[in-house]
N, C-alpha and C positions, 0 to 999 in steps of 0.2 A: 712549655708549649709542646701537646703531644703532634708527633709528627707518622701519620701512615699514609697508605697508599689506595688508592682504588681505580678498577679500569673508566667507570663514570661517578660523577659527581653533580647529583642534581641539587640545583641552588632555587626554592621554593615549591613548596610542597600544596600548591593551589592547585585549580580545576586541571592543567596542562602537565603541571610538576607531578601531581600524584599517577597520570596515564603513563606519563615517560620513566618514573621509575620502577612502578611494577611493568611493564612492558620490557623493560631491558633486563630486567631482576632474572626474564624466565627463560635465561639462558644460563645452567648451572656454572658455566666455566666463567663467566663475567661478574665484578662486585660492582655495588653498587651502591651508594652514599643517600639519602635524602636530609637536605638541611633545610629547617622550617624554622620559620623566629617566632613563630607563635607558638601556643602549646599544644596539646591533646585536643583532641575531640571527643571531649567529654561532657557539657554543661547539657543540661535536658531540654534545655527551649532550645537549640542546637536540633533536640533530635524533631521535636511538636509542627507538626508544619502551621495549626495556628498561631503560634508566638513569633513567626516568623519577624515582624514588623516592631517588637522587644526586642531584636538582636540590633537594629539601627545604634549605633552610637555608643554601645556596651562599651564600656568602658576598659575592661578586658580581651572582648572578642574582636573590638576591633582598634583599627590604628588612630582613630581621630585623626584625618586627617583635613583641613582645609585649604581652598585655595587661598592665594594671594587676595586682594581686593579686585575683582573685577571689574573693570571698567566699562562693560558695556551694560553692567544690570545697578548701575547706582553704589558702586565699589562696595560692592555684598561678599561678603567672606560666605565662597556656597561649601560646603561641606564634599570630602572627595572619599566614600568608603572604600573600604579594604578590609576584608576578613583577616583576623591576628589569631589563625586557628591554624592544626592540618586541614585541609580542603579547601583554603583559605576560600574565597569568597563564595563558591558552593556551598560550604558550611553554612552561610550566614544570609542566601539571598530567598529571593521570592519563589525560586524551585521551578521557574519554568522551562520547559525544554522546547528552545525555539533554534532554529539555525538558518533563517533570513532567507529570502531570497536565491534561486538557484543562479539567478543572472547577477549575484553579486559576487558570485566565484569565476564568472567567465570575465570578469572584468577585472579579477587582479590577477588572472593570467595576461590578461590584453597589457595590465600597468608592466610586463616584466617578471610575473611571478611564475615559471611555464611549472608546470605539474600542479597548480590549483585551479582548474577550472573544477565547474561544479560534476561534471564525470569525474572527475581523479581525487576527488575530495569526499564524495560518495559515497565508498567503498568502506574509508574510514570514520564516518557517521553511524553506518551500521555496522561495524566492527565494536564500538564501543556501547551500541543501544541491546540490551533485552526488554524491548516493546511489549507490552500488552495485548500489542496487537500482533503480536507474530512476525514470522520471516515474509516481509512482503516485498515489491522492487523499491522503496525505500526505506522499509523499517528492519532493522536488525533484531534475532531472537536470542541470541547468544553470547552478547558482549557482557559487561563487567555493569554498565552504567543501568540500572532498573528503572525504567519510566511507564509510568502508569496513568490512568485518564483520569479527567478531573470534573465530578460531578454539582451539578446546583440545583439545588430545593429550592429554590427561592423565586418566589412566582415574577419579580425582578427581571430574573435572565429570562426564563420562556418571555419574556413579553421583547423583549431588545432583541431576542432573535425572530419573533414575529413580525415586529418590526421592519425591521431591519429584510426580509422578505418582501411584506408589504411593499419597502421601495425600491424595490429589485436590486439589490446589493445581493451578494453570493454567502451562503450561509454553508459551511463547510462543516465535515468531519473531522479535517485532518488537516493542518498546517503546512503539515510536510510532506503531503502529497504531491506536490507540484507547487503553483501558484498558488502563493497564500493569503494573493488577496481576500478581504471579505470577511465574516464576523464567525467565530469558532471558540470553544475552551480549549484552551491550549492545554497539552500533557505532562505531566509535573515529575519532577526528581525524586519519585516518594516511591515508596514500597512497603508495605505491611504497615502505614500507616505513617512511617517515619519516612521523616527524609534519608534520600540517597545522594550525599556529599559523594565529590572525588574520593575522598580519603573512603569510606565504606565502600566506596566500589570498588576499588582499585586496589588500596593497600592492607584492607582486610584480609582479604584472600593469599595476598602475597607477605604477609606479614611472619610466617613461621621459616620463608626462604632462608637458608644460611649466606645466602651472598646477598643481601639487603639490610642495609643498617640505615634505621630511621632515626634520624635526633630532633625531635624537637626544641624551642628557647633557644635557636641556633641563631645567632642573628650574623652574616655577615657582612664585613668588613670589607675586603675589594679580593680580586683576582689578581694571582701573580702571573706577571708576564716575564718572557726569557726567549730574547732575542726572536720577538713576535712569533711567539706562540706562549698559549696558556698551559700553566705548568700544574697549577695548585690553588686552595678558596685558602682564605685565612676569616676566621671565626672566631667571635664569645659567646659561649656557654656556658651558664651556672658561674661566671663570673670569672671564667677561664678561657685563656687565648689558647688558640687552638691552629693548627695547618694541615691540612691533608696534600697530599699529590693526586694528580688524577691523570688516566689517560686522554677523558676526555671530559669537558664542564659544559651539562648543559642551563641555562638563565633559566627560569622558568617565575620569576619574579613580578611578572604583571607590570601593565605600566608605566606603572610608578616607580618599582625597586628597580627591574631591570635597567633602567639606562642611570640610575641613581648608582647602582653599583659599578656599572661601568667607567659613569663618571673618580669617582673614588678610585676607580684600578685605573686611571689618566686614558683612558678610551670615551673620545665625546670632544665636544669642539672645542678645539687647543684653546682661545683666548677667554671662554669663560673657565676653564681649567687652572688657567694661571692665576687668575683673580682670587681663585680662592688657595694658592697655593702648591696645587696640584702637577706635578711635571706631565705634561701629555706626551701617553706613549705610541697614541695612534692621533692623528686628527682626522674626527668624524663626526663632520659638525649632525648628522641626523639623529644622534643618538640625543633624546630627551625634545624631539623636534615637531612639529605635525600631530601634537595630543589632538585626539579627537573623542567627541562627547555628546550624548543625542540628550539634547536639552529636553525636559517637561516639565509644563505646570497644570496646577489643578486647578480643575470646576467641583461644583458643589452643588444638587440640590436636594431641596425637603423633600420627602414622602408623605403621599395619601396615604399609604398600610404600612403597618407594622413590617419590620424586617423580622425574619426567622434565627438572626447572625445574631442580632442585638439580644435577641430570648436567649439563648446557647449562654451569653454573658453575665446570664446572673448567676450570683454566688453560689448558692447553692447547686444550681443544677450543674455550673462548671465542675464543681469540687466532685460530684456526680461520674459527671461524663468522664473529667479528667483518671479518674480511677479505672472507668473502663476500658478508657483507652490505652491505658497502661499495662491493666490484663490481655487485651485483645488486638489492640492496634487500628483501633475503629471509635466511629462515632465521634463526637462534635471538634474535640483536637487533632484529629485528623482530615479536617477540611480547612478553606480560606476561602474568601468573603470575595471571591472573583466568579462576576458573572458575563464577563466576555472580553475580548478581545477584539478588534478591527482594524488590521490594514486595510490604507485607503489611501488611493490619488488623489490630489488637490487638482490636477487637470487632469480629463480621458484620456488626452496625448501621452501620458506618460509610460514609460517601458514598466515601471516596477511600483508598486506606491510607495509613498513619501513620508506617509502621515501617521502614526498607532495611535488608538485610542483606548486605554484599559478601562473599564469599566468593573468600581467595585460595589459592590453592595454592603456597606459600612459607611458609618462615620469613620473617616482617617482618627480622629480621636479618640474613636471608642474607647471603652475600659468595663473593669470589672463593675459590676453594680449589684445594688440588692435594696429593698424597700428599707427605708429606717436608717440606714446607713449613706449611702448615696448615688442622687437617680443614673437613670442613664444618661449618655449623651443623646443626641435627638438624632433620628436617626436619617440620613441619606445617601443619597445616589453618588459617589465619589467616582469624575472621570480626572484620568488624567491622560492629557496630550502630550503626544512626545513628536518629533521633528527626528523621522528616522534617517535624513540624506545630509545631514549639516555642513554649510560651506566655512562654518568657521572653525580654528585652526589655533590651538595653545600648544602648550610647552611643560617638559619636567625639568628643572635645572636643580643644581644644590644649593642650598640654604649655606652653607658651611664642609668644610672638609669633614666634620666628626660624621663617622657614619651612623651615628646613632641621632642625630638631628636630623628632623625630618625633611622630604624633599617641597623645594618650592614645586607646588603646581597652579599654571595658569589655566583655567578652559578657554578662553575669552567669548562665554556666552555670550552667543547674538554681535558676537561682532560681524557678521555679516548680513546685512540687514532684508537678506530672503529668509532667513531663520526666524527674523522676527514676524514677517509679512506672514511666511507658514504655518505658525502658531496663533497668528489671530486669525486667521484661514479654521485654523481647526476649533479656535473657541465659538467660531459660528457655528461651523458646521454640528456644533456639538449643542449648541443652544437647540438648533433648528430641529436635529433630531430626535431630542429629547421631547418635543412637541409635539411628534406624530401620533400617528398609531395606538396599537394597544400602550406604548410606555407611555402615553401623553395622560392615561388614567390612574397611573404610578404617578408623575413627578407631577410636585406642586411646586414652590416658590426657587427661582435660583437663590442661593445662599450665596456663595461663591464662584464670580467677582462680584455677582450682584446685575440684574438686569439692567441698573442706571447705567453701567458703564456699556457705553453703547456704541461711540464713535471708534475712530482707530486709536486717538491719541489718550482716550480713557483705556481701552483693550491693551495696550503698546506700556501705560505704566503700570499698569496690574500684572502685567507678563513680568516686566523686567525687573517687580518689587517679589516677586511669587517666584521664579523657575530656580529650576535647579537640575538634575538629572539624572537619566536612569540608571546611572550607576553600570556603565559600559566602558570603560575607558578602554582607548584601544589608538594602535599606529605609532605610541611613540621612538619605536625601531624600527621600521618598517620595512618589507623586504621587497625587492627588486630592481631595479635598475639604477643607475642615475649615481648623481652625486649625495644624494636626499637619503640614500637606500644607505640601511645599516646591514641586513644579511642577505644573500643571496637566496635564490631556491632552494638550496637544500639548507637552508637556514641557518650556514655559516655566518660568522661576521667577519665583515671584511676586512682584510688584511689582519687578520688573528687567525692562527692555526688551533686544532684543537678547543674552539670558544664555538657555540650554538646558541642563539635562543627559540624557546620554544614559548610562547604565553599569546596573547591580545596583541602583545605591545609592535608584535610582528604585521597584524594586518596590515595591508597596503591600504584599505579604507576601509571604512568601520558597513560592518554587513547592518542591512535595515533587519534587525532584531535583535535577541538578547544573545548576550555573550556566551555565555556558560557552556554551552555544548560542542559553538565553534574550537574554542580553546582548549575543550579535551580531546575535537577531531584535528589539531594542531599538536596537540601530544603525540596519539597514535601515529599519526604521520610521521610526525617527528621521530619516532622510536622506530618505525618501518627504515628509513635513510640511514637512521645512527647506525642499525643493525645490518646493513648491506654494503658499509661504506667499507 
C-alpha cells in the first residue's frame, strides 16, 4: 500500500470534481490529487454530440445503476445514470447548459445557505462560461467551460416557436438572461463541434501542472478519520490498495457516491451504519437523505412531413457526414434532434415555473437505416414532461459495507401525489398544444399514450408505467442549517474537520433545470472558499 501525501485530495473527477481540481492545481505552491473510478475520456460517441443518447446504459461509461423497486410507479426498477468516465456525467449527458431559475438560489440562501443567493452565485457561472455570446451581465467570455448555441433546420421547431407566439407564451433568446420562462433553444456544452465535458474544460489545460496528479480506475473505499478530523482517502487501483494523506479532502462524488462514501468512512446515520456493520464515527442522519429527482415521462406523436434528422440517418449519408465531421467538426454529428425547450407554470400565480417540456424532433427509437437493409423508424414529435419543483423525497443508503457494491437508491417517484397531478397537468397541456397553430399541420396521430387515455385514472397509469427521470439527482447532503443539513456554507461537513463536499448532492433543493452547470458553479465556488480559508 503506497503511502503519500498531498495538500488537497479531490475524490470524483465529475462536472464539480474536475472545476475544483484544476481551480486549486493553479496555485504552484499547493498538490493536488484527482481520483476518478472511471477511466479516460476517450471513446468517440463521448466526443459526437449526436450519439449522445448511445451513451445511456453503456455498459462501460456508465455505472448501471438502478433504484430499489419503487413503490409509487407499480415497484418499477427506474434506472439511476451516472457517468463511469473523467467528467463523469458531463461526459456522458444531453450537453445542455441550463442553470434554473435565479429565484431558486435566493431561496437556498432563505433554506440557511448565506453566500448562494443568485447574486453571489453569479459571479461564479460566468467565471467558468466562454459564451458565444460574449461578456454580457450574465454570460461569461473567459472561463474554462465552452458553450455554444444550438441551431434547427427542422421546419418542426420554427413552427412550435410560432406557435407557441401565436398563444402568447414568451419566446426567448436566452435562458439565461433573467427569467427563463417561455419556449427557447437552449446553449449546449459543444465546441467545434464536439462536446465540452468538465474533464476538456477543465483538466485539459491543467493537465501538464507539476502539482496535479490525475488517476483515473481509482475507486474509493472510505475516508480516514482521526480524532474528527479527515486525515487521508484509502483507494483500489489496478487492483492495488492504496492511501494518500491529504491536508484537505474535498467529495465531489455526486449523489450517489458522496454520502455512499461517507457512509463506509461511518459518517451517516448511526443505526443504519450498525446494520450493516459499520462503527459510526459521526452520527449524521442527512447524509444519504432527502434524494431529490425531477421525474419525466414521454408523449409521442406522428408526423405529416418527413423529419430532416431521420434523412441525416441513413447509412450512407451518415458514413458521409460522419467523416466530415471528423475532418472539420461540423455538419450532421454535430447536431441533436432538439427543437425547443419550455418552461411553464401550471398556474399564473406561480413565482417560477414548475413544468419543462423538451421537445424533440425524433423518434426516441430512431437508428441507423438504409433501403434493403432496414427501414427507418416512423418518424415523430418526441415531448417529454418533466415536473421541475418535486415534493417527493428518497434516499441513498448502502446495500452492504463492500464498497464496491453498489448504493441502494430510492427516488420514491410520485410519492407525493402533486407530482402526479403536475404531470398529467402537463400531458394535457401538451396534447392541447400540439393542436394549435402552425404545429397542428405538423402533428398527426398521438402515438404515445394514445389519445384513448383520456380521463385522469387512464393518464395516472400511463405516467406511473412510463416515468422515469431526467437524470438530475441532487440534495442527498444537503447544506444548511438544521439537523437534516450535512455541510455548512462554506461547504464543510459537520463535525468533520478537514472534510468538504463539493457536487449536486449539496443542493438544499433541486433548482428547476439541468444540473450540469450548477454543479461546476458549485465547484468554482467551491475552490474560491478552499482557497481563502
Amino acid at each position: 500500500m503506497q503511502h503519500k501525501a498531498f495538500d488537497y485530495v479531490v475524490v470524483g473527477g465529475g462536472s464539480a470534481g474536475c472545476a475544483v481540481a484544476a481551480r486549486l492545481s493553479e496555485d504552484p505552491g499547493k498538490t493536488v490529487l484527482l481520483l476518478e473510478a472511471g477511466g479516460p475520456e476517450r471513446h468517440l460517441l463521448m466526443k459526437m454530440p449526436l450519439t449522445f443518447t448511445a451513451l445511456r446504459g453503456h455498459p462501460t461509461l456508465e455505472w448501471g445503476y438502478g433504484t430499489d423497486p419503487e413503490p409509487y410507479v407499480n415497484g418499477r426498477i427506474v434506472p439511476a445514470a451516472r457517468g463511469r468516465v473523467l467528467g463523469g456525467s458531463s461526459s456522458v449527458n444531453g450537453m445542455m447548459y441550463s442553470r434554473g431559475h435565479p429565484r431558486d438560489y435566493d431561496q437556498w440562501r432563505q433554506l440557511g445557505a448565506d453566500g448562494w443567493g443568485w447574486d453571489e452565485v453569479l459571479p461564479y457561472f460566468k467565471k467558468s462560461e466562454r459564451s458565444w455570446r460574449g461578456e454580457t451581465p450574465t454570460h461569461g467570455a473567459s472561463g474554462q467551460l465552452r458553450v455554444s448555441p444550438l441551431r434547427s433546420g427542422e421546419p418542426i421547431a420554427k413552427a412550435i416557436r410560432d406557435t407557441a407566439r401565436g398563444l402568447r407564451y414568451r419566446v426567448l433568446d436566452d435562458f439565461e438572461a433573467g427569467d427563463p420562462e417561455g419556449f427557447a433553444l437552449p446553449d449546449l456544452t459543444v465546441f467545434g463541434g464536439r462536446r465540452a465535458s468538465a474533464a476538456t474544460a477543465f483538466l485539459e489545460p491543467a493537465r501538464r501542472r507539476a502539482n496535479l496528479k490525475i488517476v483515473t480506475g481509482a475507486h474509493v473505499t472510505r475516508i480516514t478519520l482521526e480524532k474528527g478530523r479527515a486525515t487521508g482517502v484509502e483507494y483500489q487501483a489496478a487492483r492495488e490498495a492504496n492511501a494518500v494523506q491529504a491536508g484537505e479532502i474535498i467529495l465531489c462524488g455526486g449523489a450517489y457516491a458522496t454520502p455512499q462514501i461517507l457512509m463506509l468512512s461511518g459518517v451517516g446515520p448511526a443505526e443504519h451504519l450498525r446494520r450493516h456493520g459499520i462503527r459510526p464515527v459521526l452520527d449524521l442522519p442527512g447524509v444519504g437523505s432527502g434524494l431529490q429527482e425531477h421525474p419525466l415521462a414521454p408523449m409521442a406523436f406522428s408526423l405529416k412531413r418527413p423529419l430532416r434528422f431521420t434523412q441525416g440517418l441513413r447509412a450512407d449519408k451518415l458514413a458521409l457526414s460522419g467523416l466530415y465531421w471528423w475532418l472539420t467538426g461540423r455538419g450532421f454529428p454535430a447536431a441533436m434532434p432538439l427543437s425547443s425547450i419550455a418552461y411553464l407554470k401550471s398556474r399564473p400565480d406561480l413565482e417560477r415555473p414548475d413544468l419543462e417540456h423538451i421537445f424533440m424532433g425524433t423518434n426516441m427509437a430512431a437508428h441507423v437505416w438504409l433501403p434493403g437493409w432496414r427501414p427507418p423508424r416512423p418518424d415523430q414529435l418526441t415531448v417529454l414532461n418533466v415536473v421541475l419543483r418535486p415534493g417527493s423525497r428518497g434516499s441513498v443508503r448502502l446495500r452492504s459495507a463492500d464498497p464496491f457494491d453498489k448504493p441502494r437508491i430510492q427516488f420514491n417517484l410520485l410519492q407525493d401525489p402533486e407530482d402526479l397531478r403536475l404531470m398529467r397537468h402537463a400531458f394535457r397541456w401538451t396534447r392541447d398544444f400540439v393542436r394549435q397553430g402552425e404545429l397542428a399541420d405538423h402533428v398527426a396521430d398521438e402515438a404515445l399514450p394514445g389519445a384513448a387515455l383520456a380521463d385522469d385514472a387512464a393518464l395516472d397509469a400511463y405516467i406511473r408505467q412510463t416515468v422515469g427521470t431526467a437524470q438530475h439527482p441532487a440534495s442527498s447532503c444537503k447544506m444548511g442549517q438544521g439537523p437534516d443539513a450535512v455541510v455548512d456554507a462554506q461547504l464543510k461537513v459537520r463535525g468533520i474537520e478537514g472534510l468538504r463536499i463539493a457536487d449536486a448532492s449539496v443542493m438544499p433543493t433541486l433548482i428547476g433545470g439541468h444540473t450540469n452547470a450548477p454543479s461546476i458553479m458549485i465547484g468554482e465556488k467551491a475552490a474560491d472558499m478552499i482557497q481563502a480559508s
